[in-house]
C-alpha positions as CSV (number, residue, x, y, z in Angstrom):
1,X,0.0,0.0,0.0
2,X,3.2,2.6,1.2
3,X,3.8,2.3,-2.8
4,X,1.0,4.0,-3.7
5,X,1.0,6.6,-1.1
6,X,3.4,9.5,-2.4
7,X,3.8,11.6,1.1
8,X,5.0,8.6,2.9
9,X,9.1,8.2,3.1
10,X,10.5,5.1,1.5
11,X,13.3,3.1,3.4
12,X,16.5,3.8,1.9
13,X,17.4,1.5,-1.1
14,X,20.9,0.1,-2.0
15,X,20.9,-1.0,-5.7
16,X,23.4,-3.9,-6.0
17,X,25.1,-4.6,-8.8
18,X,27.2,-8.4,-8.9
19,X,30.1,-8.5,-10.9
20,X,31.0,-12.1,-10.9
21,X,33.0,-14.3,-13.7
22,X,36.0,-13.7,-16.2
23,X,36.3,-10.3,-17.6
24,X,36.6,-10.6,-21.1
25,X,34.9,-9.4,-24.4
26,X,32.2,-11.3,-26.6
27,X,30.8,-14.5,-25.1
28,X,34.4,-15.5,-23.5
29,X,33.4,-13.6,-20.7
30,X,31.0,-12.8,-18.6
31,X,32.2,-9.3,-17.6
32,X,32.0,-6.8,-20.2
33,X,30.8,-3.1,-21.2
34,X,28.8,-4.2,-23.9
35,X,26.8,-6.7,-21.4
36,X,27.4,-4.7,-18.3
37,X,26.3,-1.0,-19.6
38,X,22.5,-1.4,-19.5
39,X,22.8,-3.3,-15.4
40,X,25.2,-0.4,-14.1
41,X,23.2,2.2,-16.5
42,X,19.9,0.6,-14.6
43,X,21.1,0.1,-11.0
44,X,22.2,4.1,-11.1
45,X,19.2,5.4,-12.4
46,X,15.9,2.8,-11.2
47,X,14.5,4.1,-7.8
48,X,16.9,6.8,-6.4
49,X,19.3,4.6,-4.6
50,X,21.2,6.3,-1.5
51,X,24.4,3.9,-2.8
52,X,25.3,1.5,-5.1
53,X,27.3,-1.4,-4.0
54,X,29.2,-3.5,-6.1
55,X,29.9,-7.0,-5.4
56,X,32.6,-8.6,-7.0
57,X,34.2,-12.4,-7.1
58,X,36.7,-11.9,-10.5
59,X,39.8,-13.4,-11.1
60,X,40.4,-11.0,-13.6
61,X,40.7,-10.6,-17.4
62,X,40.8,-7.8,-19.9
63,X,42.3,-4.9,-19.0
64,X,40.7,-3.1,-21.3
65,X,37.2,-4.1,-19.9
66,X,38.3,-3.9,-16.7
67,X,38.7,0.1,-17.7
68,X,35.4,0.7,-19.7
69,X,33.4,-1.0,-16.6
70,X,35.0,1.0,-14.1
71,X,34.7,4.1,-16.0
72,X,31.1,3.5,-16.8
73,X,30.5,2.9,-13.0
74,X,32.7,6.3,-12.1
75,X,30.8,8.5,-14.7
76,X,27.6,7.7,-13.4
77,X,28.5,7.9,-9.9
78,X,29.8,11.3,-10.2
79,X,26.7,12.3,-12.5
80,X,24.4,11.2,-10.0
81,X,26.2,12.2,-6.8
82,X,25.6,8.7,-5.9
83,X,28.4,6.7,-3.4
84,X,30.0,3.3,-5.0
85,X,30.8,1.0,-2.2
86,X,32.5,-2.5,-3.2
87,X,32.2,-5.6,-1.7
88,X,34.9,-8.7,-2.7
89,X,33.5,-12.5,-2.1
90,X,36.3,-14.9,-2.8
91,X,38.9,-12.9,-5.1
92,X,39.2,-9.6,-6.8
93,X,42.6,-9.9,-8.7
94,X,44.2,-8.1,-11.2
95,X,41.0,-7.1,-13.5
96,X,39.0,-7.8,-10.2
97,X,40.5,-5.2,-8.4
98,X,40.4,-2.6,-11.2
99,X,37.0,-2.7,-11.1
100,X,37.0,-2.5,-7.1
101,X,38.8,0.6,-7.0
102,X,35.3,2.3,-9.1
103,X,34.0,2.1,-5.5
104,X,35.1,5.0,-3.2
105,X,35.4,2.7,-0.5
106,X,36.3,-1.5,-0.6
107,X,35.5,-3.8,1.6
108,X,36.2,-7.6,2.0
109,X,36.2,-11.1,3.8
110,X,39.3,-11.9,6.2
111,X,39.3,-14.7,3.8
112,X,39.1,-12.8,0.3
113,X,42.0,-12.3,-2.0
114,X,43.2,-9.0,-3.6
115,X,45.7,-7.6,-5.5
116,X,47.5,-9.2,-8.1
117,X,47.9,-5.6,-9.9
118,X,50.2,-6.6,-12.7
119,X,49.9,-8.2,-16.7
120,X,50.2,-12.0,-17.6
121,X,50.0,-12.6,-21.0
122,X,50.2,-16.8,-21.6
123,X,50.3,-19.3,-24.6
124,X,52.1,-22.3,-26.0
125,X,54.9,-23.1,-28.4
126,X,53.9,-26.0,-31.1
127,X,56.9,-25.9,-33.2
128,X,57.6,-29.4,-32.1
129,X,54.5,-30.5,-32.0
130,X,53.9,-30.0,-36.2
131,X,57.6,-30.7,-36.8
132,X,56.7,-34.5,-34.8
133,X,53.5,-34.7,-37.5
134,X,54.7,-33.7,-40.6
135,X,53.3,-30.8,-40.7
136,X,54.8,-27.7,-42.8
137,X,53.7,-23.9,-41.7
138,X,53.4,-21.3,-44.1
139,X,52.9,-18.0,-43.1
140,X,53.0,-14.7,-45.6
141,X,53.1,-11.4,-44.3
142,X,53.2,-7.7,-45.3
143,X,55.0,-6.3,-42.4
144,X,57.6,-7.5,-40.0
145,X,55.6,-7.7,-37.0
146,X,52.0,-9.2,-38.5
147,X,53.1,-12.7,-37.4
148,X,54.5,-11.5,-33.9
149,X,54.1,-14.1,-31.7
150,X,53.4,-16.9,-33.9
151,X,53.0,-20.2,-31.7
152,X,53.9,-21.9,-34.6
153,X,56.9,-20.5,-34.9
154,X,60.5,-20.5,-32.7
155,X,60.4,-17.3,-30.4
156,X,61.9,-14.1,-31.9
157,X,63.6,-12.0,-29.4
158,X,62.4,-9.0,-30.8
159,X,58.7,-10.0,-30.4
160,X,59.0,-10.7,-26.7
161,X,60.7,-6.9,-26.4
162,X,57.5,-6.3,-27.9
163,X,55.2,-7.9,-25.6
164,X,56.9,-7.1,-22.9
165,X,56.9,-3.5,-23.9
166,X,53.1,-3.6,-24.2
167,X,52.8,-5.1,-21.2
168,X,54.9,-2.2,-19.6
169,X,52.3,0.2,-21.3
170,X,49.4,-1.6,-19.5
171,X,50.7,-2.3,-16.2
172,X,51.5,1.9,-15.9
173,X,48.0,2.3,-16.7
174,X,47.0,0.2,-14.1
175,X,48.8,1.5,-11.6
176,X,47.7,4.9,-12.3
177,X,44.3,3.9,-11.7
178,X,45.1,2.3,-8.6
179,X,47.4,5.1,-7.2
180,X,44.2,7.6,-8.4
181,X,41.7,5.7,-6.7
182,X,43.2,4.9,-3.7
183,X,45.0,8.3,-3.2
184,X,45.8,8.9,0.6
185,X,45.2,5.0,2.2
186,X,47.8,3.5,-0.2
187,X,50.3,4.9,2.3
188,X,49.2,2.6,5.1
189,X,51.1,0.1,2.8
190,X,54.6,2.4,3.0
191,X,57.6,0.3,1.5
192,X,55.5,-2.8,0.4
193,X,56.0,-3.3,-3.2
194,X,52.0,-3.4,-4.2
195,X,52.0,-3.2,-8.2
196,X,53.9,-6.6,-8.4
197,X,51.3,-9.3,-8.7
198,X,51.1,-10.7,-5.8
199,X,48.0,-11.2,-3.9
200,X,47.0,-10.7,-0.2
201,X,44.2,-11.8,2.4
202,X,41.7,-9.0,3.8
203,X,43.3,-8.4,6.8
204,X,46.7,-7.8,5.0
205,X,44.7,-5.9,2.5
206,X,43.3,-3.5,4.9
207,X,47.1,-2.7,6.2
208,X,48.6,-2.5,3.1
209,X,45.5,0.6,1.8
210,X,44.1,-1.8,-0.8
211,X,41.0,-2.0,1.1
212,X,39.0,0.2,3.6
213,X,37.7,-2.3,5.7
214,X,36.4,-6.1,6.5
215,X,32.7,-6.4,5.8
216,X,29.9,-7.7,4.1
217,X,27.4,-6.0,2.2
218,X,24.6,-6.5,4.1
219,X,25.8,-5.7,7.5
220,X,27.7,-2.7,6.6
221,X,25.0,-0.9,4.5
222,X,22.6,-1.6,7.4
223,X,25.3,0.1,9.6
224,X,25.4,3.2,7.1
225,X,21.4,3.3,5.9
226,X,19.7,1.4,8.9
227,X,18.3,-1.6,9.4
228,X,15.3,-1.2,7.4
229,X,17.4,-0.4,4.2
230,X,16.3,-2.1,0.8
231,X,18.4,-3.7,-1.6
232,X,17.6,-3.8,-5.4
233,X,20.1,-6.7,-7.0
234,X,20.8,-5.8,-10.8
235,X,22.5,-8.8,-13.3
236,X,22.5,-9.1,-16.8
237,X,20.0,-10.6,-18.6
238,X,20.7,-14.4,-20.4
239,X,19.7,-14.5,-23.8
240,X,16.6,-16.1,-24.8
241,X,18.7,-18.5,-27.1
242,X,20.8,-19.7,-24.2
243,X,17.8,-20.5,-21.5
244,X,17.7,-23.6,-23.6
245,X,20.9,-24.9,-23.8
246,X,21.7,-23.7,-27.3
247,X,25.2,-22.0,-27.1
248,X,26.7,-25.5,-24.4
249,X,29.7,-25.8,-26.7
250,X,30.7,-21.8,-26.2
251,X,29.9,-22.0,-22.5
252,X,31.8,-25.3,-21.9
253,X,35.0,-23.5,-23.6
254,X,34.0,-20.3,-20.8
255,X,33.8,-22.7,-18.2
256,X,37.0,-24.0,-18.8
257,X,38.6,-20.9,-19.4
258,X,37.2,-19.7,-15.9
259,X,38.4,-22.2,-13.9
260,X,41.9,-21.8,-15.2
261,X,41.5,-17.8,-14.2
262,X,40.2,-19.1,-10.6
263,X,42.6,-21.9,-10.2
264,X,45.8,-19.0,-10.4
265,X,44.5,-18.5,-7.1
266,X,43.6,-21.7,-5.4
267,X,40.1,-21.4,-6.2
């Protein structure tokens, strides 16, 4: 009946927003801007939330994904004068914890990892593998580097200055973001080498200014908007097609993919 009645004050509400899987483009992931824009455009928008909390279990990913997610999260939250709170489950690593450090404060489980602020890039050399079958590669290029890389192909020094040179590129920019949006707690962490990959605990976490805090999302946005606070939970939509089992090969190959992500970190 209160819905109806314009004059009577509504409990606070706390749109929720969970950010769970591999962060990747297309159907490899489940974490992208193109799947993610119309759930973070909703949850900032739908019923006048006090806050929006993020909660995140990611291994990681893109870190170009990672960027557009968190920037889509930022621009809202800043056109709506709306505060982004973040809440990790099991792991918000490398991609993870980009999009962790949209929220203007992070909290986590004693038992959560975070961190892992760094740039892996992995594959496999088959050289032997098609010399052992028979098999003869043939490869035509217009320009040096178009085959850089090639896992057909014996290593090229100059390729892996390459990579590693892009890698460089990236890892700045995430540090940047890090160092922005954690300006003034990162200094808790004084003389710890943070931007290295590893990973930490919460409690670790907290000391080191990666984190704000241990908590949980229900708990703490009770302590901030009272107990009778309301919680709207945003996800995206499946497709149609895939309610019925239609797309099992592509989602077998994400599974897989996901629990090598997870796995990195004893999940």
């Amino acid at each position: 009946m209160m819905t109806y009645i314009p004059f009577i004050k509504k409990p606070p509400l706390v749109a929720v927003i969970r950010l769970s899987g591999v962060i990747a483009s297309g159907a490899r992931g489940q974490l992208n801007d193109a799947a993610l824009a119309p759930v973070i455009e909703r949850a900032f928008r739908k019923g006048k939330p006090q806050a929006v909390a993020l909660v995140i279990n990611s291994p990681g990913g893109s870190p170009v994904q990672s960027s557009l997610i968190a920037a889509r999260v930022r621009r809202l939250a800043t056109e709506k004068e709306i505060p982004v709170y973040a809440f990790v489950e099991d792991v918000a690593a490398s991609g993870g914890y980009w999009l962790a450090t949209a929220a203007d404060e992070i909290y986590a489980d004693e038992s959560s990892i975070l961190g892992s602020i760094g740039v892996i890039s992995a594959g496999f050399g088959l050289t032997g593998l098609i010399e052992k079958i028979g098999v003869e590669r043939r490869v035509y290029t217009a320009g040096k580097s178009k085959s850089m890389l090639d896992p057909f192909q014996p290593e090229k020094p100059d390729d892996i200055k390459r990579l590693k040179a892009l890698q460089e590129d990236i890892h700045s920019a995430f540090k940047v973001q890090v160092a922005t949006r954690r300006k003034g707690k990162l200094e808790r962490g004084v003389g710890a080498d943070l931007f290295n990959g590893d990973v930490w605990l919460g409690n670790e976490a907290f000391e080191l200014g990666l984190i704000d805090g241990i908590g949980h999302v229900v708990p703490t946005m009770k302590e901030r908007y009272g107990d009778k606070v309301r919680f709207r939970v945003h996800g995206p939509r499946r497709p149609f097609i895939t309610r019925f089992g239609l797309q099992l090969g592509a989602d077998a190959i994400a599974a897989i993919e996901e629990r090598a992500e997870y796995a990195r970190f004893g999940l």
